[in-house]
C-alpha positions in Angstrom: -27.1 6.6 41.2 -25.1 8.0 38.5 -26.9 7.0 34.7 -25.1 4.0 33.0 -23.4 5.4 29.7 -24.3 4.0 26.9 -22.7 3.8 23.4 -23.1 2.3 19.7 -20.4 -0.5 20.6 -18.6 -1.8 23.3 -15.6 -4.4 22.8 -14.9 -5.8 26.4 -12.0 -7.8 27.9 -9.8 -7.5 24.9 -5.9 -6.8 24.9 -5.7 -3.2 23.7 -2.5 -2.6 21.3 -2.5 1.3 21.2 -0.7 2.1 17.7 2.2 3.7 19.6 3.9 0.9 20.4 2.9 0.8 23.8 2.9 -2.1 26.4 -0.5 -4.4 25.7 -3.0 -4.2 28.5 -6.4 -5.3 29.2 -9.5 -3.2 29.0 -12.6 -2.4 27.2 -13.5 0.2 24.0 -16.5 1.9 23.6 -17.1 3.8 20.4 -20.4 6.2 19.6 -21.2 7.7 15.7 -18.2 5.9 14.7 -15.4 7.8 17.1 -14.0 6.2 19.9 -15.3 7.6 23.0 -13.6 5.2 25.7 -10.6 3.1 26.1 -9.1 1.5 29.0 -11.7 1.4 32.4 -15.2 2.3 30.3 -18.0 0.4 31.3 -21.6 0.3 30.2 -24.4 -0.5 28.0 -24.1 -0.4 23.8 -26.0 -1.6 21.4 -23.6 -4.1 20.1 -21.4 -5.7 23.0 -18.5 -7.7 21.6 -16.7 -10.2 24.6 -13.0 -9.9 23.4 -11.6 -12.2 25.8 -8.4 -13.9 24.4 -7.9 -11.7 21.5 -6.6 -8.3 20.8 -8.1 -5.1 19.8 -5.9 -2.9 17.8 -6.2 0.5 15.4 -7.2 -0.6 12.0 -4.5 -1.4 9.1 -3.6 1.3 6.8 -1.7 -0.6 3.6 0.5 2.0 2.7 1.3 0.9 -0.7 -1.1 -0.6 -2.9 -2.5 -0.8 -6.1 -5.9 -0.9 -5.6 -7.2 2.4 -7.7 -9.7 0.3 -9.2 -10.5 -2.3 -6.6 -12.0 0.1 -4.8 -14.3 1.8 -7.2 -15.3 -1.2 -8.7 -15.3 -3.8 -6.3 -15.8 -1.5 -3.3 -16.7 -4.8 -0.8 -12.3 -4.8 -0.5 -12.5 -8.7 0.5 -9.1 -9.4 -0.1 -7.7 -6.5 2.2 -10.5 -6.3 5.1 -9.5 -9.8 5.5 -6.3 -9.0 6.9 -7.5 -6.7 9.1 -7.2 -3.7 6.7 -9.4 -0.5 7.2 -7.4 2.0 4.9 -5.8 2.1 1.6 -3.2 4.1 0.3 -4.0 4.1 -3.7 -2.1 5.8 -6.7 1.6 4.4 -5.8 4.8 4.2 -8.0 3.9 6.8 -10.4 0.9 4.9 -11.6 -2.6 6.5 -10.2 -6.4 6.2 -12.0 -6.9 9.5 -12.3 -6.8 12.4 -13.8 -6.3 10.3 -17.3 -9.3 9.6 -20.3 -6.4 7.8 -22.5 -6.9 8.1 -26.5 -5.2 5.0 -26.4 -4.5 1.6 -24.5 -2.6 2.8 -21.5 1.3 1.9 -21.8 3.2 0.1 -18.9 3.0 0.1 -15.9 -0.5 2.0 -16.3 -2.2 -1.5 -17.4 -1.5 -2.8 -13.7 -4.4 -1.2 -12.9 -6.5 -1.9 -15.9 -7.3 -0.9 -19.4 -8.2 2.4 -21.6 -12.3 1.5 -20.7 -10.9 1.8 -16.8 -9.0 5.1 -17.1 -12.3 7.4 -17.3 -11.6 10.1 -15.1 -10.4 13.3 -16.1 -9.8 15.0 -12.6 -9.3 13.5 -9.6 -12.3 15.3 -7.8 -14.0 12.9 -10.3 -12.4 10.1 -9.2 -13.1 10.8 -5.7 -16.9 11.3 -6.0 -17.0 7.8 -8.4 -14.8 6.1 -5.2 -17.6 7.7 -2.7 -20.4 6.8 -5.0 -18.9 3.2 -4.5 -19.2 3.0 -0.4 -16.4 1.3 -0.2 -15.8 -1.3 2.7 -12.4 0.6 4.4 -11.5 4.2 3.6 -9.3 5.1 0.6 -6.5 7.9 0.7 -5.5 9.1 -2.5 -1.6 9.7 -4.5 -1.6 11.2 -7.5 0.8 9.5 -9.7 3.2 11.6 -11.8 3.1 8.6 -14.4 -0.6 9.2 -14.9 0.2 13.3 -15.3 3.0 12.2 -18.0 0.6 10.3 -19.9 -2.4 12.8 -19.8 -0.5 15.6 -21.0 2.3 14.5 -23.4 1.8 12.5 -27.0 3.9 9.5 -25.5 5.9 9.7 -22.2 9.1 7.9 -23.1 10.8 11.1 -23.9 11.7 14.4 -21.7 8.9 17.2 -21.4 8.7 20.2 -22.6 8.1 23.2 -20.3 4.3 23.5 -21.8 4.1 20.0 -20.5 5.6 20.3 -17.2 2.8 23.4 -16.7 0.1 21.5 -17.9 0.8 18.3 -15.5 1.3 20.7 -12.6 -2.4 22.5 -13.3 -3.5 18.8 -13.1 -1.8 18.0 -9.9 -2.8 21.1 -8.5 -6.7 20.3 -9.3 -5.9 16.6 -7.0 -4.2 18.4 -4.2 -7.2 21.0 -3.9 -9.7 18.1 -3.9 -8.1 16.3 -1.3 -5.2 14.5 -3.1 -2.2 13.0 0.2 0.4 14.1 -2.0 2.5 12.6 -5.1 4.2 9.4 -5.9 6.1 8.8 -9.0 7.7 4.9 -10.2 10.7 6.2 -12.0 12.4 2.7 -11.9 9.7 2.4 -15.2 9.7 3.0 -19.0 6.8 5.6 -19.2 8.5 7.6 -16.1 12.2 7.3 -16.9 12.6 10.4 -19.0 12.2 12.8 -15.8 15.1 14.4 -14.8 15.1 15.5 -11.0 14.3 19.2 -12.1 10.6 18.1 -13.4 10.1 15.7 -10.6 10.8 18.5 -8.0 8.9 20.9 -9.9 5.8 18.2 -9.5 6.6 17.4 -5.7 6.6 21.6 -4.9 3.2 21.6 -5.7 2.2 18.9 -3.3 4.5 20.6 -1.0 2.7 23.6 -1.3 -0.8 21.9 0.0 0.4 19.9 2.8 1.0 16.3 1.1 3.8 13.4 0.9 6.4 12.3 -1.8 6.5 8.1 -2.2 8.4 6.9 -5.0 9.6 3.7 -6.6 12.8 5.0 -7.0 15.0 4.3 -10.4 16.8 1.4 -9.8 16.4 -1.0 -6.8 19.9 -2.6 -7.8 23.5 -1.8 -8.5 22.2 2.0 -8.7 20.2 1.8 -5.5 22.2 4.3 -3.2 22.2 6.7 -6.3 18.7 5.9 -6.8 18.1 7.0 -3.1 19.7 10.1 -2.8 17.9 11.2 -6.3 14.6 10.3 -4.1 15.8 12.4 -1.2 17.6 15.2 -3.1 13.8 15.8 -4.8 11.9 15.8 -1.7 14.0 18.1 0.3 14.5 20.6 -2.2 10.7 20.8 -2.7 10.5 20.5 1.1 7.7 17.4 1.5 8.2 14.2 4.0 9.4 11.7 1.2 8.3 7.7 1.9 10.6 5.2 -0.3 8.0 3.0 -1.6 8.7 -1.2 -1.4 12.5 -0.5 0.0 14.5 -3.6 -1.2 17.9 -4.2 -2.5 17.0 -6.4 -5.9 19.2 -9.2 -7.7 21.5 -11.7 -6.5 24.6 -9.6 -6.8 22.7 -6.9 -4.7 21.5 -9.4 -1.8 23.4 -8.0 1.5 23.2 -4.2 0.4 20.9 -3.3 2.8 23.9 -3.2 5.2 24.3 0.2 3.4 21.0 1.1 1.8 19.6 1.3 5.8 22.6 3.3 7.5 22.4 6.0 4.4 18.4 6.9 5.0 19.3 7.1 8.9 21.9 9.8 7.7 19.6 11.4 5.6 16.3 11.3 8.6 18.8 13.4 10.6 18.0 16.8 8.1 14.5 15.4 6.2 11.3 14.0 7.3 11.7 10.3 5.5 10.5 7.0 5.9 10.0 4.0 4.1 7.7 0.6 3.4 8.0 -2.9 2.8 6.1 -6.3 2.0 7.2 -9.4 4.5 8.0 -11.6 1.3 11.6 -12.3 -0.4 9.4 -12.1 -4.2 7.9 -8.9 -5.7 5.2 -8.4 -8.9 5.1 -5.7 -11.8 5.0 -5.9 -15.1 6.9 -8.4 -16.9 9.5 -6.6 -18.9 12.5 -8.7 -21.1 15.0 -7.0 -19.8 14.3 -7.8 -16.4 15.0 -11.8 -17.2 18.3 -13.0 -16.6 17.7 -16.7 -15.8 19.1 -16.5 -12.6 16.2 -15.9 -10.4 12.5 -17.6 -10.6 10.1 -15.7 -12.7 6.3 -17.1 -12.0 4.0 -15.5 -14.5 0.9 -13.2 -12.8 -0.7 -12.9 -16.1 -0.4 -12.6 -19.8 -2.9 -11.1 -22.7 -1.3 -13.2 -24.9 -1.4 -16.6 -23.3 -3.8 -16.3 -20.3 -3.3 -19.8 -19.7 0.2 -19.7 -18.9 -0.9 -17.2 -15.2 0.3 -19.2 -12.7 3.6 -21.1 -14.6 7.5 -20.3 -14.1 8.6 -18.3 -16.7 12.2 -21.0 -17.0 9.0 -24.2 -17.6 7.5 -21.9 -20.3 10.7 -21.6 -22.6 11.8 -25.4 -21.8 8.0 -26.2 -23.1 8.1 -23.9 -26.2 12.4 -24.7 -26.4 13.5 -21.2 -26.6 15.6 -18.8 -24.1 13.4 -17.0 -20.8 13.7 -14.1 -22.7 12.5 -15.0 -26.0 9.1 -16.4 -23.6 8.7 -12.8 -21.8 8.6 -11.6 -25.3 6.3 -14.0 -26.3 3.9 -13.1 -23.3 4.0 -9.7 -23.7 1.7 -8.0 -22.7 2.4 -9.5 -19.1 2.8 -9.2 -15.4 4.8 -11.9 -13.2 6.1 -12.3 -9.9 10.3 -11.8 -9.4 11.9 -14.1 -6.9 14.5 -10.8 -6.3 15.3 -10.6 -2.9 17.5 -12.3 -0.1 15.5 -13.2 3.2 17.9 -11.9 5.4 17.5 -8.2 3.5 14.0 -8.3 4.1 14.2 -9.2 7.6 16.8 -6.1 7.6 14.4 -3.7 6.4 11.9 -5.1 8.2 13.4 -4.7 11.5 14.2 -1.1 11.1 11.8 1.3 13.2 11.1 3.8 10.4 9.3 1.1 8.0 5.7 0.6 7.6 3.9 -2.5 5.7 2.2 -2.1 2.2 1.2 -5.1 0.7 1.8 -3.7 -2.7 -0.7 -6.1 -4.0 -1.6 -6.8 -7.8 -5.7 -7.2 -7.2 -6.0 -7.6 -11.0 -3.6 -10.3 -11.8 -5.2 -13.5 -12.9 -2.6 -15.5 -10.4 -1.6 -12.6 -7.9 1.4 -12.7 -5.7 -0.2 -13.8 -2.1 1.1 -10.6 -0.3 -2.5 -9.0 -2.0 -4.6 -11.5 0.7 -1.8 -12.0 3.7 0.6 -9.1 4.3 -0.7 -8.3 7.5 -1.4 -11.4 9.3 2.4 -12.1 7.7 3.8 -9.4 9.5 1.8 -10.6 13.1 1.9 -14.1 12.7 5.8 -14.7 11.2 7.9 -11.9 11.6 6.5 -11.4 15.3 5.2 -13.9 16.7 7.2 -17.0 15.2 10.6 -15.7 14.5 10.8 -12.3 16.7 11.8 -9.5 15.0 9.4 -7.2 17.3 7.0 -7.5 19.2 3.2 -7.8 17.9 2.2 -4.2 19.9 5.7 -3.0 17.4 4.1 -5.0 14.0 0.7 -2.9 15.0 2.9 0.6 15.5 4.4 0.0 11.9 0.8 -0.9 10.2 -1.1 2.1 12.1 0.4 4.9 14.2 3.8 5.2 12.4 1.9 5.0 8.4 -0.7 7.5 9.8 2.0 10.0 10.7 4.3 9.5 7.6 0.5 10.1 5.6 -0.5 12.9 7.7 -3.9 11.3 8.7 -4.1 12.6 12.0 -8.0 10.8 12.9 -6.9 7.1 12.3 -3.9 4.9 13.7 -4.5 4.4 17.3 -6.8 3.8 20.0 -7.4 7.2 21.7 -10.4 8.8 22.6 -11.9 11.1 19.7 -10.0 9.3 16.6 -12.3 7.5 13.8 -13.5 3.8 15.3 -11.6 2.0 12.9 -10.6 -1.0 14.4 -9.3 -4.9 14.6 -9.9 -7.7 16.8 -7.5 -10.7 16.2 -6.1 -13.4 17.8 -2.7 -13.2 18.4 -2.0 -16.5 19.0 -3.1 -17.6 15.8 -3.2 -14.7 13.1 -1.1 -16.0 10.5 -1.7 -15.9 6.6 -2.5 -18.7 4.6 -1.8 -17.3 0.6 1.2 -19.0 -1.0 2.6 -18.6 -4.5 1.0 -21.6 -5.2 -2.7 -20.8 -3.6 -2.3 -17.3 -3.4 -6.3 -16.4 -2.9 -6.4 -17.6 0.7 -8.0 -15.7 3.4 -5.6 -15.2 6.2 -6.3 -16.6 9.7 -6.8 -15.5 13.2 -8.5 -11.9 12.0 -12.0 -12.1 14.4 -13.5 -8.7 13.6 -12.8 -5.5 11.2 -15.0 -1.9 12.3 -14.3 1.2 10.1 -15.8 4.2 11.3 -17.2 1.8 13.6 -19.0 0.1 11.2 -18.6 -3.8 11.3 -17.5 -4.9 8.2 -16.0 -8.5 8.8 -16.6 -11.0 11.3 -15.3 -14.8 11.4 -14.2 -15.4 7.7 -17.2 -13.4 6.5 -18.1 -9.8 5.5 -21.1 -8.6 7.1 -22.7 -6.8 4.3 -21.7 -3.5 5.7 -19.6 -0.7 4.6 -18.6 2.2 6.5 -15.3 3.5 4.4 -15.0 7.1 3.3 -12.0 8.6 0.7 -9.8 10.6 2.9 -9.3 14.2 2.0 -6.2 15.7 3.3 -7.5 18.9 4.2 -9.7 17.9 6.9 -6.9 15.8 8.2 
């Protein structure tokens, strides 16, 4: 008789969502030194036998957009995102990255998302990465350096234009992050400390992730009455520089915009047809950034994330602050200042809209710092499985998987991770789809989400029934092994 295989894990009886997209179907997984070695009709013996009966087994989640530069160096256990099923972040997004800055000074906007001058301590991002590795973080980190970040590192204040010893001197930096393994570039334009570049300097940036193989995101300049000007600026950079360009957070913002996504969507389909381009979303009709004055115009609801100046007021509408104190919203956001908040911006049926379309992926886009986050930081994901697919039917669940795994692993360029296929990195979830759903509100926003059974990256198993296991088996992603 033949010898009975055996292997490090074997998940049986499971529905297997492939990360393509594919039709669900039953079968087994067997994965040995944290690759997949078997899917479909493998049989065996293992070490560790998981019965999967009643839930699904799909690729690991790769958040495509998030914040969580310092989460993961400092708190590298990741509850809030391998709660949701999440194996891989995607770090260093709207302009705004950790590294390569060692600030003089306190950090200015939007910078202070991720913390303070004490947090920015790396001067290269081959530093960054070994303090990340030194960390063993729970899921595996891929990296965007943020042109933000090289503004502020090189220039005596960034709310200006640069000069050409400037631009040459955040190019050697970028250059330093793209050899040591750097996915590309993102810049946040939309902000203060970014607005100054012109298209010329932020192509001049994106050539040299070009030149090594990475990806252009951006938070493009203005997500309102601009936006379709705002979009081709994006697009116009990234094909002259000639990189895949991914719109970060797509949304059309304000009441008066609500409804432009009728045209915002049909213009990137014209523009995929001569440029690799894609774009991501968060399943909720409120974003979270800084909070800035000018962005209050007592129309929308404004619920305050945090505040160095009133800490007590995280968690409080911005319009029940200014009744309290008996002055305008504005004069409060003032007041607050230094702050972050949550922006009630968007219409539902735009979100659905983007949402729906094939070419976007899911980032949470989550604020892990924020004394009274916005709950896309703990339940993106199950959002996406639970609501938008299983409740209301935009796609199906094997669709929600494609856009959270083989669809952001081909716009990123990480060719080991995204779907279940013999000789790809074991990074895996097992949920059940007939309950996944999240639980964080505005309200309650640190909630685990529900239904996620059992996380493995690099085969490791790092979260089972509510609870982390104690194990970590994430690695930082390097581009050029990809």
């Amino acid at each position: 008789m033949p010898e009975t295989a055996s292997y490090d894990l074997l998940i049986k009886n499971a529905l297997l969502l492939d990360g393509d997209g594919g039709e669900p179907y039953r079968g087994n997984l067997a994965v040995t030194g944290g690759k997949i070695v078997g899917v479909g009709d493998v049989d065996g013996t293992a070490t560790q036998v998981v019965d999967a009966e009643g839930m699904a087994l799909s690729p690991g989640f790769i958040d495509v957009h998030t914040h969580d530069d310092r989460l993961v160096r400092d708190y590298p256990e990741m509850t809030p995102k391998v709660s949701q099923g999440v194996t891989t972040v995607i770090t260093g997004n709207c302009g705004i990255s950790l590294a390569p800055l060692v600030p003089d000074a306190e950090p200015p906007a939007p910078l202070t998302l991720l913390g303070s001058k004490a947090d920015y301590r790396h001067r290269t991002f081959a530093d960054y990465r070994a303090a990340v590795t030194a960390s063993k973080p729970a899921i595996n980190v891929g990296v965007l350096i943020g042109h933000t970040t090289l503004r502020v590192a090189t220039m005596d204040t960034p709310f200006r234009p640069t000069t050409a010893d400037e631009r040459t001197a955040m190019e050697a930096l970028l250059e330093e992050g793209m050899q040591a393994g750097a996915l590309g570039l993102s810049s946040g334009v939309f902000y203060k400390a970014g607005a100054n570049a012109d298209i010329a300097e932020l192509t001049q940036m994106a050539k040299v992730a070009a030149k090594h193989g990475g990806v252009y995101t951006t938070h493009i300049r203005d997500e309102y009455e601009k936006v379709i000007d705002a979009l081709a600026e994006a697009a116009d950079t990234a094909k002259e520089a000639g990189l895949p360009l991914v719109i970060s957070h797509h949304k059309c913002a304000g009441p008066d915009n609500w409804g432009k996504t009728l045209k915002t969507l049909p213009y990137l389909t014209e523009r995929r047809k001569h440029q690799p381009l894609a774009q991501d979303a968060y399943p909720y009709i409120a974003g979270s950034t800084v909070l800035e004055p000018d962005m209050v115009d007592e129309r929308i609801r404004i619920l305050i994330a945090w505040s160095k100046s009133f800490p007590e007021m995280a968690g409080r509408d911005l319009s029940d602050i200014a009744k309290e104190w008996g002055i305008a919203q504005v004069e409060a956001a003032k007041k607050l200042h230094p702050a972050g908040a949550v922006f009630f911006q968007m219409d539902e049926a735009d979100v659905r809209r983007v949402l729906s379309d094939p070419h976007t992926m899911i980032g949470s886009d989550g604020l892990p710092h924020d004394a009274h986050p916005h709950p896309r930081l703990w339940g993106t994901f199950p959002r996406v499985l639970g609501l938008y697919a299983r409740e209301i039917g935009l796609f199906t669940q094997a669709e929600a998987v494609r856009r959270m795994t083989g669809l952001a692993a081909d716009s990123f360029g990480i060719k080991d991770r995204g779907r279940l296929k013999v000789g790809l990195a074991a990074d895996l979830v097992l949920f059940d789809p007939d309950t996944v759903i999240d639980r964080a509100t505005f309200d309650s926003p640190l909630q685990q989400a529900h239904g996620i059974r059992a996380v493995f990256v690099n085969g490791v198993e790092t979260f089972r029934d509510g609870k982390e296991t104690g194990q970590r088996g994430g690695v930082v992603l390097d581009r050029r092994a990809a």
